[in-house]
C-alpha positions in Angstrom: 1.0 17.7 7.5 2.5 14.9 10.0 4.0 11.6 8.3 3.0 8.6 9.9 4.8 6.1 8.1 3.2 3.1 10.3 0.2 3.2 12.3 -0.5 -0.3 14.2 -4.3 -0.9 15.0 -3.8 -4.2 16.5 -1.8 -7.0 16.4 -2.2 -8.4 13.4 -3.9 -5.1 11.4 -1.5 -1.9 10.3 -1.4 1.1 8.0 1.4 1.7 6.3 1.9 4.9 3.9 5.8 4.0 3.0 5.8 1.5 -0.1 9.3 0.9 0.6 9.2 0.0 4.0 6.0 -2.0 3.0 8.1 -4.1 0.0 11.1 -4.2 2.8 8.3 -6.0 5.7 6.8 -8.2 2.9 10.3 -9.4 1.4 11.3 -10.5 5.3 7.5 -11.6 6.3 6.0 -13.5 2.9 3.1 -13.8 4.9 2.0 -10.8 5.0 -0.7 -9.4 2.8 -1.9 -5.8 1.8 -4.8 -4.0 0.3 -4.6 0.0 -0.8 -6.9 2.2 -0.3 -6.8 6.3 0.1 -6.6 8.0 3.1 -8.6 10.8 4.1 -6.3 12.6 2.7 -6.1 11.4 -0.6 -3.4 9.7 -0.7 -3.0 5.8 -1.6 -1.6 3.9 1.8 -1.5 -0.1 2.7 -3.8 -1.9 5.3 -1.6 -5.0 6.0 -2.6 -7.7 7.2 -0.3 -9.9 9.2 2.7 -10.1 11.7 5.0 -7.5 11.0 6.9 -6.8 14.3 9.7 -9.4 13.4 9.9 -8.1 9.7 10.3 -4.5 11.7 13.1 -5.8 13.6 14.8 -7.2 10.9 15.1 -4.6 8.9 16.3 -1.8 11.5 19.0 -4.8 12.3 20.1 -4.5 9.1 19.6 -7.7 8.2 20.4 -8.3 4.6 17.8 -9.9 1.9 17.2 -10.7 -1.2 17.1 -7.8 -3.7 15.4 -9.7 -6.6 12.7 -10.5 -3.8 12.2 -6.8 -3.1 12.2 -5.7 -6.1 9.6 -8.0 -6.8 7.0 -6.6 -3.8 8.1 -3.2 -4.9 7.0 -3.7 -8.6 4.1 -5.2 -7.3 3.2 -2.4 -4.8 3.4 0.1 -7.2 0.9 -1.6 -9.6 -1.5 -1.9 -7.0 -1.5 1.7 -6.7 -1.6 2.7 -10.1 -4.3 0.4 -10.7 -6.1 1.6 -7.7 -5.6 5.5 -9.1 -6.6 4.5 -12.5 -9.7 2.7 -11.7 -10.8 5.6 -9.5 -10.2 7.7 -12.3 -12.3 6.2 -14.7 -15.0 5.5 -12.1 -15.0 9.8 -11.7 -14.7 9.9 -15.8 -17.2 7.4 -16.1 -19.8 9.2 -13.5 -19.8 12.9 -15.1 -19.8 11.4 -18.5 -23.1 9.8 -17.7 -24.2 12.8 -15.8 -23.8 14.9 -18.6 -25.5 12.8 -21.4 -28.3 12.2 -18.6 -28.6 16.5 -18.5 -28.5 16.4 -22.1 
């Protein structure tokens, strides 16, 4: 399988699969926001919404920032996802269990 870490639909409209990358653009750009949602592959990935061609070029100057600020956006990436995986996971619970006491 190919890794596309960023794939730009518009201007102002991009996926992004890499969380780190993701909590790097958000830390240099505050303005950017982000929703997850899985792929067609099944896996969890960002649509972000917002400018992020001059948090892009910040980073891969090497431009330093803060790390408490990162940290931050990466805690709160990660929660997104596992809130997203554990809601879809009780929605599939939650569907066979009343499949099977509708059978019964």
């Amino acid at each position: 399988m190919r890794y596309n870490p960023v794939i730009i639909n518009g201007k102002n409209l991009s996926i992004i699969e890499d969380t780190y990358l993701l909590a790097a653009l958000m830390t240099f750009e505050p303005s950017i926001s982000c929703t997850p949602f899985w792929n067609e592959s099944g896996k969890v990935v960002f649509e972000v919404a917002g400018p992020i061609s001059e948090g892009m070029r910040r980073y891969f100057s090497g431009e330093q920032a803060s790390l408490v600020v990162y940290t931050a956006k990466l805690k709160f990436l990660r929660s997104s996802i596992f809130s997203l995986r554990k809601s879809s996971a009780n929605y599939k619970h939650g569907l066979c269990g009343s499949l099977n006491r509708s059978v019964a």
